[in-house]
C-alpha positions, -999 to +999 in steps of 0.1 A: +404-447+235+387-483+235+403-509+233+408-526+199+389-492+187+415-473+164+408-433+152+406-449+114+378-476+130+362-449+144+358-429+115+341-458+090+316-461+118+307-423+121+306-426+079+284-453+078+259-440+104+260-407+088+254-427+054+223-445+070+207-411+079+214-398+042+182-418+031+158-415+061+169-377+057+158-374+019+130-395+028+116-371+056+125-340+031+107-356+000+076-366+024+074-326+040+076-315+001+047-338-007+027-322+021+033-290+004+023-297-028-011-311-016-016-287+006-006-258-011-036-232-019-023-230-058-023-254-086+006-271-093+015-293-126+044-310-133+051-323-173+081-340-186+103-329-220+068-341-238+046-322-219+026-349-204+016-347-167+033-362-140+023-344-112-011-330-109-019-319-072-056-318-055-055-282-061-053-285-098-078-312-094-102-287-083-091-262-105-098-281-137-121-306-129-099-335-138-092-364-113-054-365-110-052-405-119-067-395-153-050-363-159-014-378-154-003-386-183-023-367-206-005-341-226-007-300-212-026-293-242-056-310-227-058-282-199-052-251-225-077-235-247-072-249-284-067-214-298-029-213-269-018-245-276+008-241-300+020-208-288+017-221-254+039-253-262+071-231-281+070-208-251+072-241-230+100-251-248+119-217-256+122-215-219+137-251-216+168-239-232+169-209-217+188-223-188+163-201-161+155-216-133+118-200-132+097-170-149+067-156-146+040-163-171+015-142-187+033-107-188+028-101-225-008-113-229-036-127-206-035-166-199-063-189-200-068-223-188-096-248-197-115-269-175-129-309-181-159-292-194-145-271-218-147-237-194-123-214-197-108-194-168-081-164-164-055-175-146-019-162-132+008-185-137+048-189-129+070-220-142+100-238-133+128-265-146+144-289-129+166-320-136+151-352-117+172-385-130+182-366-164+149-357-171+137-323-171+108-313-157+086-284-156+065-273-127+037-246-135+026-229-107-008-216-112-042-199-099-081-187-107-078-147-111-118-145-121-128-127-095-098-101-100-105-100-140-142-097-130-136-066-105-110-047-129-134-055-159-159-036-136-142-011-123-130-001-159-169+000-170-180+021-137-151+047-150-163+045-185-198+054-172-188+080-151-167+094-177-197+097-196-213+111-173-198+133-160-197+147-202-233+144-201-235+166-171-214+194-183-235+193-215-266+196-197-258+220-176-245+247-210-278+231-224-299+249-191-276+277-192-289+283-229-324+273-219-323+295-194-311+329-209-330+326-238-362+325-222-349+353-199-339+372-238-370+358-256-398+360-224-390+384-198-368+409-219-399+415-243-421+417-219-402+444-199-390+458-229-431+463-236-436+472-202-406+502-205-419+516-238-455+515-222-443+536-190-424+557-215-460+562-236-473+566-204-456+595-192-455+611-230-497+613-219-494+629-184-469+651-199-491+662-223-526+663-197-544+633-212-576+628-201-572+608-170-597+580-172-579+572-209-550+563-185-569+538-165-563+515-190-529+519-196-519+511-162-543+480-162-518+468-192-493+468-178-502+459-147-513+424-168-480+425-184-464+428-146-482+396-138-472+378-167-435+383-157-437+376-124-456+340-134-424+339-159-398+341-132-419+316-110-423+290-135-382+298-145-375+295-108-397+264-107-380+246-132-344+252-113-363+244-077-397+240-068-408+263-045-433+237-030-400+211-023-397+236+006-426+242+014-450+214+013-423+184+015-413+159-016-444+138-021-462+175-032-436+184-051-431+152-070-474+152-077-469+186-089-441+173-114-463+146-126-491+173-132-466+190-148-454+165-174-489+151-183-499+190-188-472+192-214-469+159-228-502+144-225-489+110-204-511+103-177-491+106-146-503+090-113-489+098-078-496+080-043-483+065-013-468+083+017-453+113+026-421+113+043-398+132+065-365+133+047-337+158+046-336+181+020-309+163+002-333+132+000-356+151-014-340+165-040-324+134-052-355+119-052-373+147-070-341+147-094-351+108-101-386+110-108-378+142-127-351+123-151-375+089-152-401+105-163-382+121-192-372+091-204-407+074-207-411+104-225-382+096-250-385+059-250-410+043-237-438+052-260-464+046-231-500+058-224-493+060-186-470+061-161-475+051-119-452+069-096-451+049-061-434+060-027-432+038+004-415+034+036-403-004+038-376-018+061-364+014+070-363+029+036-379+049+015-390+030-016-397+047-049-413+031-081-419+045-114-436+021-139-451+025-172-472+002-202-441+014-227-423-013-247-401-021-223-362-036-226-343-063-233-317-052-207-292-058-232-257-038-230-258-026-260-252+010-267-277+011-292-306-003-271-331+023-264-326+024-230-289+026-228-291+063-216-269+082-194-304+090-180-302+054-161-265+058-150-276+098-133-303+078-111-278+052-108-253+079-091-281+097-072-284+071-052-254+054-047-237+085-030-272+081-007-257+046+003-292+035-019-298+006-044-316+006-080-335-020-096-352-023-130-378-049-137-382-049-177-388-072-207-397-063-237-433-057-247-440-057-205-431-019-199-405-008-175-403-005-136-378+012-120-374+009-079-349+033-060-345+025-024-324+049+003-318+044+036-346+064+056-332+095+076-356+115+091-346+153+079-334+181+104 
């Protein structure tokens, strides 16, 4: 041991060095704690027992808009929407006496925050107490969920439209079902219910040795009557697929639809542009999506004539059907006229095509609507 140095000497030195680190240790931990608070990625506000601000970090300065040497001070009210003050404030202080160290906000209702201008953003918020000197503080923890309320608040209207969808669907397809078997009841069973009695009339005659060239005629009848079914079925099997899709590739088939409509309609229908070599599903979409624009000019647009425009741009194919209609507003609405499950079909066509649609439409102007799929040459 050194000399004059006794274990009790010894020990008050060790306690007073020890003591002298105390504060330059709380003084490094308080300076590391400040780093995080300015540097942390969320909002962070501090109020006292009156809910004014004592710490308001550059997050929250970003966040709200608010310089943190004018918003210290103020009172939290200042950064809440006028309509959550007051139940904001007795939650604030319900939770001071509930002796909980922290809680997450929000869980019963959505929470909103309010910028200098007067904005108001969703946000997702937690908050803390602490004693500092006898006063009680609380620390809300806080960030801008906009983007996640914006994407669910989509995601819940893409379900709602294909919900509806998918009901529209399954009522179109009993509506062709009926369509379909009551022209096959009320067009080809009457015809070949006439063409059966005729054959049974028919034979009655040679049964009976009637004059032969009185027969002639008979079998010309029904020969017409033949030819009138098989036009039935075609048209019938036209209507479910055209024939020339096939056969002559999609721009023929889509000028045969537009003959088609302004033959029963009356709407001027024009077609051009150029041909392309797509596969067959291509084709049919697209074929689907003039098929389904065209019916709703028909329903809504109360126009004198209609353009229908194909294209190869960028290594797409580019289709455009415009009219002179009335146009749209482009307003939500379910009541607008052309909030139709029409739109969201075409919509659907091409999005499992990897395509894009865009409409071009105010009111008075008529309507345009561009579909664009990626161009792959068909097999």
């Amino acid at each position: 041991m050194a000399k004059g140095k006794t274990p009790h000497t010894i020990r008050m030195r060790r306690t007073r060095l020890a003591a002298g680190r105390q504060p330059r240790r709380l003084s490094q931990s308080q300076a590391r704690l400040a780093g995080i608070i300015r540097s942390s990625m969320e909002a962070i506000i501090s109020v006292d027992s009156a809910q004014r601000v004592v710490l308001f970090n550059p997050m929250a300065e970003t966040l709200f808009a608010w310089p943190a040497g004018q918003a210290i001070g103020r009172h939290l009210s200042d950064f809440i929407p006028e309509r959550f003050r007051a139940a904001h404030e007795t939650h604030v202080r319900r939770f001071g006496v509930t002796g909980i160290s922290d809680r997450q906000m929000g869980r019963q209702r959505a929470l909103y925050a309010m910028r200098r201008d007067g904005s108001e953003f969703p946000i997702e918020a937690s908050i803390s107490q602490t004693i500092d000197g006898g006063t009680k503080l609380y620390t809300v923890m806080l960030r801008d969920i906009t983007e996640r309320v914006r994407a669910d608040e989509a995601l819940r209207r893409s379900r709602e439209e294909l919900q509806q969808l998918s009901g529209s669907i399954l009522a179109t397809r009993e509506e062709e079902k009926r369509r379909i078997a009551r022209e096959l009841h009320d067009d080809l069973g009457q015809r070949l219910s006439a063409l059966r009695m005729d054959m049974a009339m028919l034979g009655a005659d040679i049964a009976e040795g009637r004059n032969t060239e009185g027969l002639f005629g008979d079998i010309a009848a029904m020969n017409d009557v033949i030819d009138d079914t098989v036009a039935s079925v075609r048209r019938i099997a036209s209507d479910l697929r055209p024939a020339l899709l096939d056969e002559l590739g999609m721009l023929t088939a889509i000028e045969w639809l537009a003959t088609d409509f302004a033959r029963r309609y009356g709407l001027p229908v024009t077609v051009d542009g150029v041909d392309a070599d797509v596969p067959e599903q291509t084709a049919i979409a697209m074929f689907r999506i003039v098929q389904e624009a065209l019916s709703n000019v028909v329903r809504h647009a109360k126009a004198t004539a209609v353009s229908v425009h194909l294209a190869q741009v960028d290594g797409q194919i580019e289709l455009r059907v415009q009219d002179n209609g009335g146009g749209w507003d482009k307003q939500p609405s379910s009541s607008g006229p052309r909030k139709s499950l029409g739109l969201l079909g075409i919509r659907e066509r091409a999005r499992l095509l990897g395509g894009s649609v865009t409409i071009d439409s105010m009111p008075g102007e008529g309507f345009c609507l561009t579909v664009r799929i990626p161009h792959a040459k068909g097999t």
